[in-house]
C-alpha positions, -999 to +999 in steps of 0.1 A: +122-574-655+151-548-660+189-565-639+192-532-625+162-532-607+177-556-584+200-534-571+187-501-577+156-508-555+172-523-528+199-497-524+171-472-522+151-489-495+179-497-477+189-459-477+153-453-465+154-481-434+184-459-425+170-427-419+137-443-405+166-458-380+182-422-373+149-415-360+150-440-329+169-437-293+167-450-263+143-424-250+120-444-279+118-472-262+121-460-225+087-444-242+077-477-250+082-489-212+067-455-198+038-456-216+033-491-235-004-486-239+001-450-264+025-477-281+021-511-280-017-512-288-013-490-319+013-513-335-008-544-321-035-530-346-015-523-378-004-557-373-037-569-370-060-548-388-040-543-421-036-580-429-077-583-423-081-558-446-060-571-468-078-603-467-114-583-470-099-565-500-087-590-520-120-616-511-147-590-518-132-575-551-127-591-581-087-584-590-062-596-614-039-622-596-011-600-597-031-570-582-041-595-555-008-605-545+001-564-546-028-558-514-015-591-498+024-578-499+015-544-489-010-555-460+016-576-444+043-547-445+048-525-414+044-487-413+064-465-437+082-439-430+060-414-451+036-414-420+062-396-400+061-370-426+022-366-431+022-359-386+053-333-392+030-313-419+002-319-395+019-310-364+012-335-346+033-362-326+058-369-349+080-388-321+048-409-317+047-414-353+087-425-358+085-445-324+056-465-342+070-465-375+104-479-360+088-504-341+063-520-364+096-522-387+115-543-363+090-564-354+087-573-390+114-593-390+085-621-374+053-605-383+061-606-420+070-637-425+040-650-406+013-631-417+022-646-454+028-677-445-007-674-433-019-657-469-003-685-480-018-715-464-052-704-460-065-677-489-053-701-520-028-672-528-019-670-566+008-696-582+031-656-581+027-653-546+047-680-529+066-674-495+103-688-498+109-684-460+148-686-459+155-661-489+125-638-473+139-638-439+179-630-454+160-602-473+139-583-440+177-588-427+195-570-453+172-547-465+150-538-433+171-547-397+204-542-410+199-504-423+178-496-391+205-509-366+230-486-382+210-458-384+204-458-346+241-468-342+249-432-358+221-414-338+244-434-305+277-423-321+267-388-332+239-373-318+245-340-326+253-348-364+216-369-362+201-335-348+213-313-366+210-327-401+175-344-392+153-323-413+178-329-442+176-363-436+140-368-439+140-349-469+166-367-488+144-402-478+115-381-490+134-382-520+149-416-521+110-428-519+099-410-551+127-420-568+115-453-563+083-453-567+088-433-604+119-460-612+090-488-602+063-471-625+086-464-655+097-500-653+061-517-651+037-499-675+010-521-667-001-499-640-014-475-665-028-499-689-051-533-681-040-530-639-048-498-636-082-500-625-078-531-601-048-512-586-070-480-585-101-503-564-080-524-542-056-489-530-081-469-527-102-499-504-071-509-486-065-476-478-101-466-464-103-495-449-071-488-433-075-452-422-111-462-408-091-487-384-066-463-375-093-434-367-113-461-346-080-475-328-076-439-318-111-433-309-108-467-287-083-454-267-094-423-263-063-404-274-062-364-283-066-357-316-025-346-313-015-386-303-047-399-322-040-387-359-003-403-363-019-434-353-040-431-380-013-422-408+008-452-393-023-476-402-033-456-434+005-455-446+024-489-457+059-495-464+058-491-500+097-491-499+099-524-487+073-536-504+087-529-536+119-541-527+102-576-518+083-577-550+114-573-572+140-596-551+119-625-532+094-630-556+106-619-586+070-598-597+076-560-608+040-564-611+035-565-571+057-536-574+034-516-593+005-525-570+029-506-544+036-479-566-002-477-572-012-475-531+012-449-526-005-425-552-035-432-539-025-427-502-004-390-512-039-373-525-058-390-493-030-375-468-036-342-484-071-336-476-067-351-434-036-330-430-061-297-433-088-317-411-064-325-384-054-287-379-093-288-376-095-313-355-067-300-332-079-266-327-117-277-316-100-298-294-081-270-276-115-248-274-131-274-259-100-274-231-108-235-225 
């Protein structure tokens, strides 16, 4: 695995936490408080119901061990901030969609390191995929609560520079976030040649099985299809950002990398097709109202 990898990734993520943190204020999590069940049960379920499918994935497939510690990395990651930008195209609630996204981020710090620990103990996990809790926890620290904490501290500081460049901002993570997926493929060919179709199974399952919960989770609750559908790209869409990042500095695997790499191809094509149905969705919605 290529030195520069180490850093290169890293940097990029942390750049990415930052603007997912620019995106949160206090009006956020007054939101939370206000009206904790549009909130709190969605990010209870991508907690929930993306480690299951992880563990459905990964038990009803046969995978290569490296592709199998890919699903289990990305099913214990929170939202990514790609789902904010899937509800903006939409239009739908995007500050539904980066109040989510900034949650299940932050409460990574302890879902993360549980729900592998739990991979761990109980699924016989590959040799590759062991947990080193102390180095795992320093890493959702520098790479995940760190950047987010001072991206809301310059949204405190300067909320008319936050405003006014926010646009620009999303685009430029838009662009930190190919960048690393294409450094991650270039590095780790094997996607393309004997993991290519366990990574092309397992994303594509993980991310049916994911969207399916999202879409139900939303039907549960009986949101409108303007709240319901950003719940759905918040269960759909992973952090592949931080997932990489993981990959390359806890456990040392550009291979789980390139699983990452893998679900977020998979997941871009998928997000292009709903994006048209949820303008369908939308406007039956509103003729049903008249």
């Amino acid at each position: 695995m290529p030195a520069f990898l180490d850093i290169t990734i890293p940097l990029l993520n942390f750049l990415i936490m930052f603007t997912v943190g620019t995106g949160l204020a206090a009006a956020d999590f007054k939101r939370v408080a206000m009206l904790p069940r549009n909130v709190v049960l969605p990010c209870i379920a991508q907690m929930v119901c993306l480690p299951l499918a992880g563990v459905v994935v990964v038990s009803l497939l046969s995978l290569d061990p490296y592709v199998v510690g890919g699903v289990l990395l990305i099913a214990a990651c929170p939202g990514g901030s790609m789902s904010n930008f899937y509800s903006y195209l939409a239009k739908v609630n995007v500050a539904l969609s980066v109040t989510l996204t900034g949650i299940t981020c932050l409460a990574a710090m302890i879902t993360m390191p549980l729900v592998m620990s739990c991979f761990e103990q109980f699924m016989g996990t590959p040799d590759t995929f062991h947990v080193p809790i102390k180095t795992f926890l320093l890493t959702l620290v520098m790479i995940l609560l760190l950047p987010i904490l001072l991206g809301m501290l310059l949204r405190h500081l300067r909320p008319a520079f936050v405003t006014r460049y926010d646009n620009w901002l999303r685009i430029v993570s838009m662009v930190f976030l190919a960048a690393l997926i294409v450094q991650v493929i270039w590095q780790t060919p094997d996607i393309f040649t004997h993991d290519f179709a366990d990574t092309l199974k397992a994303s594509g399952a993980m991310a049916g099985l994911s969207l399916v919960a999202g879409l139900l989770v939303g039907r549960f609750m009986k949101l409108s299809a303007y709240d319901a559908w950003p719940v759905a790209f918040e269960l759909m869409v992973q952090n592949v950002a931080l997932a990489a990042t993981i990959a390359i500095t806890v456990f040392q695997q550009a291979r789980f990398a390139s699983f990452a790499a893998g679900y977020f191809l998979i997941q871009v094509p998928i997000a292009a097709v709903l994006i048209p149905i949820c303008f369908k969705t939308k406007q039956t919605a509103a003729v049903d109202r008249i």
